[in-house]
Residue frames relative to the residue before (quaternion, step in Angstrom):
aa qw qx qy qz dx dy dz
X 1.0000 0.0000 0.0000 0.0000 0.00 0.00 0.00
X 0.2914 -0.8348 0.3771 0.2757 3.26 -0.90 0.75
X 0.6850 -0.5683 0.3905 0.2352 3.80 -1.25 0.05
X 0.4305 -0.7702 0.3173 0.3476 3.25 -0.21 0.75
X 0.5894 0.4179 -0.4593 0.5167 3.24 1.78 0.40
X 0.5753 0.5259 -0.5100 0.3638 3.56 0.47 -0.08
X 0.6236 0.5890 -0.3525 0.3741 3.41 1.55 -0.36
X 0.6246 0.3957 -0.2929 0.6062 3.68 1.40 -0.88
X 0.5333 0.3786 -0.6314 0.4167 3.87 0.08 0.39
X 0.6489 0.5855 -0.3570 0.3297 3.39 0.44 -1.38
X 0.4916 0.7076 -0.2306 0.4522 3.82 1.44 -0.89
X 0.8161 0.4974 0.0371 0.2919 2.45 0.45 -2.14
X 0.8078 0.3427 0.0101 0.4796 3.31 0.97 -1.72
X 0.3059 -0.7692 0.4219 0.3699 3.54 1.59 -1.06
X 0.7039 0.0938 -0.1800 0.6807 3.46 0.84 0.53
X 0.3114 -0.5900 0.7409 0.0772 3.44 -2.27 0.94
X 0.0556 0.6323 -0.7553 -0.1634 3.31 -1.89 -0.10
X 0.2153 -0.7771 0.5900 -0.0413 2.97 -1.50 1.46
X 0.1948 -0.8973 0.3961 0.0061 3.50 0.02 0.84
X 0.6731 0.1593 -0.1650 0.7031 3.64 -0.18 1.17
X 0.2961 0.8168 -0.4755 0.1384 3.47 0.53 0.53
X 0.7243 0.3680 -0.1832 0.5535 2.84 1.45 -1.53
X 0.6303 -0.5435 0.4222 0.3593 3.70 -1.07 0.40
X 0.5471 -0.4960 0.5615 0.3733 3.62 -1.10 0.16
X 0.7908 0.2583 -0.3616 0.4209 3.72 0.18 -0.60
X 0.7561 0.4488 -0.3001 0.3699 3.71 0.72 -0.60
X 0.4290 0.5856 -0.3002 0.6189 3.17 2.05 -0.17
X 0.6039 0.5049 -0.3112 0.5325 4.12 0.73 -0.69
X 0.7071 0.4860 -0.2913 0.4231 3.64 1.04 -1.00
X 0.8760 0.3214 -0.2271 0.2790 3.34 0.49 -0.73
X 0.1494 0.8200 -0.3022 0.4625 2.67 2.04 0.71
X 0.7049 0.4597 -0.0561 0.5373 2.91 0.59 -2.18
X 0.6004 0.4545 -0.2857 0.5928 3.99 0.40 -0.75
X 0.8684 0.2930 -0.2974 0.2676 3.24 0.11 -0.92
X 0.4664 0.5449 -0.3693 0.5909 3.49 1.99 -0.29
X 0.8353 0.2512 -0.3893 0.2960 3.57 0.34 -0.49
X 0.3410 0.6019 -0.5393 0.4802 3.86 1.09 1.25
X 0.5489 0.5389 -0.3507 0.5341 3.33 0.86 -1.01
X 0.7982 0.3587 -0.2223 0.4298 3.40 -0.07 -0.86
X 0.5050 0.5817 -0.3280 0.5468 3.90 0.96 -0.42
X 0.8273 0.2625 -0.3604 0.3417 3.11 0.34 -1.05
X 0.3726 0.7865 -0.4667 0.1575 3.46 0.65 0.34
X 0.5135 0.5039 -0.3692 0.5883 3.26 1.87 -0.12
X 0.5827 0.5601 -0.5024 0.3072 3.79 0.20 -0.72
X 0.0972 0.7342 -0.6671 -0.0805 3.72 -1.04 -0.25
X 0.7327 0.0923 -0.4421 0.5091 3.89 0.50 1.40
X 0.7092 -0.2717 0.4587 0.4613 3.33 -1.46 -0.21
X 0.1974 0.7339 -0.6489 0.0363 3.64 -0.98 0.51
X 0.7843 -0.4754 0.1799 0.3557 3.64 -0.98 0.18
X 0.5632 0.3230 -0.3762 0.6610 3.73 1.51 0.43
X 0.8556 0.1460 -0.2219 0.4443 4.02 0.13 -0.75
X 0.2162 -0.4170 0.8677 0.1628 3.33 -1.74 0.76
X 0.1683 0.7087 -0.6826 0.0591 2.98 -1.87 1.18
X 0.6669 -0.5881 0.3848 0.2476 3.17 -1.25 1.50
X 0.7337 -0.4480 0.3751 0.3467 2.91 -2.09 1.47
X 0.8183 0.4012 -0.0774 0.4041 3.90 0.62 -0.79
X 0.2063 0.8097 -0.4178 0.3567 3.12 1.50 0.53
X 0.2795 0.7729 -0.5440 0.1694 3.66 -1.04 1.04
X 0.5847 -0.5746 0.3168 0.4771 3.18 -1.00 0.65
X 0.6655 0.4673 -0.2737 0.5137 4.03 0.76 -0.58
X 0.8097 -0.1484 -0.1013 0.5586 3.69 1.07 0.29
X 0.3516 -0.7131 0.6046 -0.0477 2.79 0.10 2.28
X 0.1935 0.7274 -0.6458 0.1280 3.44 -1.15 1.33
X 0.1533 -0.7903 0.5890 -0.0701 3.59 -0.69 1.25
X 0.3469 -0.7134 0.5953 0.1278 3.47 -1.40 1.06
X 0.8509 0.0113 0.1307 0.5087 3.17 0.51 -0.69
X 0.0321 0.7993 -0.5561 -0.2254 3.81 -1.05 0.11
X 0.4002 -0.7738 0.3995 0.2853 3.48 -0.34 0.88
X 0.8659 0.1047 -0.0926 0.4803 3.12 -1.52 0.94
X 0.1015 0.8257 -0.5544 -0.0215 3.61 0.60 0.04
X 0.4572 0.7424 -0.2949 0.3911 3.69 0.99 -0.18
X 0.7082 0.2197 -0.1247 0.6592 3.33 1.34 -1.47
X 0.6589 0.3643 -0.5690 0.3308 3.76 0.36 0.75
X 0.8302 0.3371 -0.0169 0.4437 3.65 0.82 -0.73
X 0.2123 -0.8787 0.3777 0.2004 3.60 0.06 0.75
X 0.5207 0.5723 -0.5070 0.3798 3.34 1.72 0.54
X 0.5289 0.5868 -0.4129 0.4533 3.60 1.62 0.10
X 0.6196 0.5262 -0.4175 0.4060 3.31 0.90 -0.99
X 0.6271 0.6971 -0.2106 0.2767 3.46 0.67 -0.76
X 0.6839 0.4848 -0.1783 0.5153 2.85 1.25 -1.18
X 0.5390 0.6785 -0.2003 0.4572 3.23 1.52 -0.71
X 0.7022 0.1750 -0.0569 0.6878 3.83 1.20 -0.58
X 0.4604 0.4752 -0.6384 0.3933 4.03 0.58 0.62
X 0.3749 -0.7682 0.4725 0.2146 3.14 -1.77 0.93
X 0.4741 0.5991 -0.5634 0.3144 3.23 0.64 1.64
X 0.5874 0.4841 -0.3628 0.5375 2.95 1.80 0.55
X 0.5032 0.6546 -0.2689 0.4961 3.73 1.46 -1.17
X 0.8109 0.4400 -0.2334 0.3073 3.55 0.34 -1.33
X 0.5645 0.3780 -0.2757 0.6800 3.43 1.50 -0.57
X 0.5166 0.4921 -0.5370 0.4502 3.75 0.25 0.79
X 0.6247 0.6254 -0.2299 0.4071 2.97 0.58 -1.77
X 0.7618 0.3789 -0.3029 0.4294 3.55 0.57 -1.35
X 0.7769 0.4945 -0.2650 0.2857 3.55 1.04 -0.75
X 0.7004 0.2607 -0.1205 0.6534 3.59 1.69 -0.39
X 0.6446 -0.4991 0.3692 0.4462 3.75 0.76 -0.59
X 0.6276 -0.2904 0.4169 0.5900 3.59 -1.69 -0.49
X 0.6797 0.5927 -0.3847 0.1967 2.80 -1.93 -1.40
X 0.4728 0.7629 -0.4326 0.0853 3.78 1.29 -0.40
X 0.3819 -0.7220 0.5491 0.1771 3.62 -1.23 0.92
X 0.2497 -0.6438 0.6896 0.2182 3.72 -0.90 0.13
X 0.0680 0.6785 -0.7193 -0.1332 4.03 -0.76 1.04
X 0.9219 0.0226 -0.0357 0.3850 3.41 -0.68 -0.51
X 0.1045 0.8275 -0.5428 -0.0982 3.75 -1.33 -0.63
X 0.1514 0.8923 -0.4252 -0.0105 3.40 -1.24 1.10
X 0.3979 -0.7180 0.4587 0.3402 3.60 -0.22 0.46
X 0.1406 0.7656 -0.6269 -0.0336 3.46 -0.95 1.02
X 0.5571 -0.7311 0.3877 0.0690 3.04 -1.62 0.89
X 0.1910 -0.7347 0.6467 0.0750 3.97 -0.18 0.40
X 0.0728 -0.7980 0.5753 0.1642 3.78 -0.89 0.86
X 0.3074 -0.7211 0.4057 0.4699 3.59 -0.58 0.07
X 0.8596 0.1274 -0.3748 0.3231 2.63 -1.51 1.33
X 0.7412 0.2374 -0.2866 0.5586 3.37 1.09 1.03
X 0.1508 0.6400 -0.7090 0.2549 4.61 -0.11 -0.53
X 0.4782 -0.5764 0.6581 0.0776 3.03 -2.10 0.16
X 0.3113 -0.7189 0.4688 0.4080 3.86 0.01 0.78
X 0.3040 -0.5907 0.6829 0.3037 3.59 -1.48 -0.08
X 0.1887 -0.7649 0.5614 0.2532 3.82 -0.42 1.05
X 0.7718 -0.4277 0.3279 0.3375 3.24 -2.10 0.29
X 0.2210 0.8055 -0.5281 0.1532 3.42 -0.56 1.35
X 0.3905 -0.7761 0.4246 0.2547 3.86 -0.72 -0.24
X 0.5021 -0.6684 0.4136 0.3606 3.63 0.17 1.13
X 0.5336 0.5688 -0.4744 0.4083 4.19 0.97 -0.94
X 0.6872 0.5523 -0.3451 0.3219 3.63 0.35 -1.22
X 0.8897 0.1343 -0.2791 0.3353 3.59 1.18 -0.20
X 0.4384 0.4486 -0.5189 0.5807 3.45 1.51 1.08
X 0.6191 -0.5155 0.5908 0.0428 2.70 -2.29 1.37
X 0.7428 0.4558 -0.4003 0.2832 3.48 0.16 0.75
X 0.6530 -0.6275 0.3661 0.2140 3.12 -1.50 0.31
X 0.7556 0.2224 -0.2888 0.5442 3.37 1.47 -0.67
X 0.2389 -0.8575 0.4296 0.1519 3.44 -0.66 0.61
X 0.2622 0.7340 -0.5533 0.2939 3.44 0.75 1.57
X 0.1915 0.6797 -0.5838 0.4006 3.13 1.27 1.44
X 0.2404 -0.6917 0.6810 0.0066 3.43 -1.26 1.60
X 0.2504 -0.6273 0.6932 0.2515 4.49 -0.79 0.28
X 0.0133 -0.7789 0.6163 0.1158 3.51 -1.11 0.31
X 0.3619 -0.6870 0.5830 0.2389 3.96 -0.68 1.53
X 0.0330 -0.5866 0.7665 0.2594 4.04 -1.25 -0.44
X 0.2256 -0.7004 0.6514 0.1849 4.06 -0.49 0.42
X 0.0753 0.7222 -0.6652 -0.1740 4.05 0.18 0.82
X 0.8241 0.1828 -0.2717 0.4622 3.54 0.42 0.22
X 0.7496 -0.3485 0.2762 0.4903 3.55 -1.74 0.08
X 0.2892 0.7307 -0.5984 -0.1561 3.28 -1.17 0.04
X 0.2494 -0.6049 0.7527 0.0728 3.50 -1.33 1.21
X 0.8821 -0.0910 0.4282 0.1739 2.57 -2.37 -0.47
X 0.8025 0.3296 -0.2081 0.4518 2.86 0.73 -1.15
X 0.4387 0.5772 -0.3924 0.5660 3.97 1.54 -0.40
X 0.5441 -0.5591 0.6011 0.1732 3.88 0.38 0.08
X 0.1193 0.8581 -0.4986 0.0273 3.89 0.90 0.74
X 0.6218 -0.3223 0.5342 0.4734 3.14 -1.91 -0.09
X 0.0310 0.7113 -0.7018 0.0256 3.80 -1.44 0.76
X 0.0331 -0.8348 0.5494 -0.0105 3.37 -0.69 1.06
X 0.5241 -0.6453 0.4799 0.2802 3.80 -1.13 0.64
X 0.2863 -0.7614 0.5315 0.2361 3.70 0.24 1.40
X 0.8401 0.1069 -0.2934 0.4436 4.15 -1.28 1.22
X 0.3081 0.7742 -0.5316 0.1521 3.25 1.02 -0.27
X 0.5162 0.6563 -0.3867 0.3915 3.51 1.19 -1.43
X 0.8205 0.3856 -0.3053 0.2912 3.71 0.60 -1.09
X 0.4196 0.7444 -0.1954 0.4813 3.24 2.07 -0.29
X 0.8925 -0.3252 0.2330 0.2084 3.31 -1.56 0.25
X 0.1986 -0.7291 0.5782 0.3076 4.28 0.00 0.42
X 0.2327 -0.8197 0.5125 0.1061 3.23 -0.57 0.81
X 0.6002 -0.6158 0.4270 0.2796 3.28 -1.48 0.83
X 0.4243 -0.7739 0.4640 -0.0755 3.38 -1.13 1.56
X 0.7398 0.3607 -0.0961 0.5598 3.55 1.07 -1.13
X 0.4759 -0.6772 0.4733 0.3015 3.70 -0.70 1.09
X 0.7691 -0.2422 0.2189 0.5494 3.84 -1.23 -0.67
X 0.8541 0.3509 -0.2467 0.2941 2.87 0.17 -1.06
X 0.4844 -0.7502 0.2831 0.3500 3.94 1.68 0.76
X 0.2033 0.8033 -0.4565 0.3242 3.09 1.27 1.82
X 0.2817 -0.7433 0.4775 0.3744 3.44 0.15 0.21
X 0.1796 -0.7991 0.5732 -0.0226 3.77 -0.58 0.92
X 0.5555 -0.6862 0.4391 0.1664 3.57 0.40 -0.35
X 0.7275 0.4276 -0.0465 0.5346 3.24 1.90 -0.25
X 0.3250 -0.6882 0.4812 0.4350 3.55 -0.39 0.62
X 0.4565 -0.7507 0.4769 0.0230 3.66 -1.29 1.12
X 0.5417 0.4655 -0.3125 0.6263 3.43 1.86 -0.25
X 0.6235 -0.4584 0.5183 0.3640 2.93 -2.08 -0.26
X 0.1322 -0.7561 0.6291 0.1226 3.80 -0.71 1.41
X 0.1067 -0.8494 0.3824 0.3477 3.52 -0.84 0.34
X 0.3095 -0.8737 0.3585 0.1107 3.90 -0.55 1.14
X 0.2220 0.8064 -0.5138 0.1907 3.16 1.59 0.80
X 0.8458 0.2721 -0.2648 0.3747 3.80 1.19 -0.04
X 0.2079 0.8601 -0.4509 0.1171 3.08 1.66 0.68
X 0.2986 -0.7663 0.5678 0.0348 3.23 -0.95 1.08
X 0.1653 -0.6439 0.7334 0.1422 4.31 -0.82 1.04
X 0.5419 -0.5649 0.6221 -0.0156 2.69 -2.40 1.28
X 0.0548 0.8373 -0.5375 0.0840 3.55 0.84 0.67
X 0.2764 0.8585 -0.4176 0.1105 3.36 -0.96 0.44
X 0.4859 -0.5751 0.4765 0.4539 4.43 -0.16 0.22
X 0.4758 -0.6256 0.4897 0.3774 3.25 -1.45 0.06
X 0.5626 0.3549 -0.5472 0.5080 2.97 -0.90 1.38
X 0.5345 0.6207 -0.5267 0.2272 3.52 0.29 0.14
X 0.2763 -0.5695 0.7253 0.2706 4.15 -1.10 0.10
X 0.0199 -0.7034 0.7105 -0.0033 3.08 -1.89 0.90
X 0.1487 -0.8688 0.4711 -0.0343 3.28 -0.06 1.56
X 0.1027 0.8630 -0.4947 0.0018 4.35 -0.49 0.94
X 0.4789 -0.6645 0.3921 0.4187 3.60 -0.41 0.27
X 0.7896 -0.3378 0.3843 0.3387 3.15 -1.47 0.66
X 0.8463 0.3257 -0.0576 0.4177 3.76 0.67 -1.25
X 0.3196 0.8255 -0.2881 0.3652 3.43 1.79 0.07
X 0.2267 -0.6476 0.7041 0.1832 3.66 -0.74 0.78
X 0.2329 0.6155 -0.7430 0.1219 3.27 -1.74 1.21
X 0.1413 -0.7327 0.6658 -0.0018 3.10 -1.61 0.04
């Protein structure tokens, strides 16, 4: 449960870490699930509607970016997705009524992944109220050195930046100068939850 200060940083800063959120046993499971995709995909050789897979994918070094929607392949994701050690710290941070829109599992190799540049999650949902919360699972460690989420503490209360290059393409990136003299990494064991607002600079 959370604190009524973890509740004014979250306010305050646009984004929480919670550490040891996930249990040890449901945190042991999706490990396991998630090591045996990794391994599965060693048969795949394109992108297909569960794996994105890196330029360097092979069966002898199976390497995945991303699995899509993990929710609708496995029902130890879906799960994790409606346990109330994730739900309840929503609940406290936007209200009841909570919706599930999307989910995916991306991957970082060592010594290579693809950055994720500096953008705001608002720029690609359709909506009007923005008590939209992201939620991280950390199945593994991640320091500094893993190349972390880093996010721009108040930004949320700040400006919607501009998304679409010159020529009014949508790109997926903010297109202006952000400044990141206080970016802030999400460091954390596996099992941690990283929770940011909807309007949050990260990268």
């Amino acid at each position: 449960m959370l604190s009524e200060k973890q509740i004014s940083s979250y306010n305050e800063k646009g984004y929480l870490v919670v550490e040891g959120a996930i249990p040890g046993d449901k945190l042991k499971e999706l490990q396991q699930v998630t090591d045996d995709f990794v391994s599965n995909s060693k048969d795949v050789k394109e992108n297909d509607e569960i794996y994105d897979l890196s330029p360097d994918h092979s069966p002898d070094n199976p390497n995945l970016r991303r699995l899509k929607n993990p929710h609708l392949i496995h029902k130890t994701y879906e799960n994790i997705t409606k346990d109330p050690c994730i739900l309840d710290i929503v609940e406290k941070l936007v209200g009841k009524d909570i919706r599930r829109d999307h989910t995916k599992l991306n991957f970082k190799s060592a010594k290579g992944g693809e950055a994720i540049e500096w953008h705001q999650d608002w720029a690609f949902y359709p909506h009007t109220n923005d008590d939209l919360i992201t939620v991280g699972v950390y199945l593994e460690d991640c320091d500094e050195e893993n190349g972390p989420l880093q996010v721009i503490p108040k930004s949320h209360k700040k400006k919607i930046y501009n998304h679409h290059n010159k020529k009014k393409e949508f790109v997926g990136k903010i297109c202006e100068k952000v400044n990141l003299k206080n970016k802030t990494s999400l460091i954390g064991k596996a099992g941690t939850v990283t929770f940011h607002h909807v309007r949050t600079v990260h990268g």
